[in-house]
C-alpha positions, 0 to 999 in steps of 0.5 A: 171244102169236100163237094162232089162235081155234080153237086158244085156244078149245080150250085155253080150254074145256078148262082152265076150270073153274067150281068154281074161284075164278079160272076155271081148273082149276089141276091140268088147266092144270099136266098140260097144260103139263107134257105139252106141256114133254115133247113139245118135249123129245121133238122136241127130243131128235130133232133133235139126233139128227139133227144128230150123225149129220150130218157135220160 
């Protein structure tokens, strides 16, 4: 997986959760991805928009 330190420290900060036994809040974890899952869907939504207004 390519992602930049900052950006993985970030991610990291957020999701870890020290009452968890593997380190992680699983809810925090899961919400995240879902929401990332919808902003591709949305930008993807858009683009194939953009290709059917497109002749041809």
């Amino acid at each position: 997986m390519n992602i930049d330190k900052e950006s993985y420290e970030k991610i990291s900060e957020m999701i870890t959760s020290d009452a968890s036994p593997v380190g992680i809040d699983a809810k925090k974890t899961h919400i995240y991805i879902i929401h990332k899952l919808h902003q591709i869907e949305k930008r993807l939504e858009a683009l194939e928009k953009g290709n059917e207004a497109k002749p041809g």
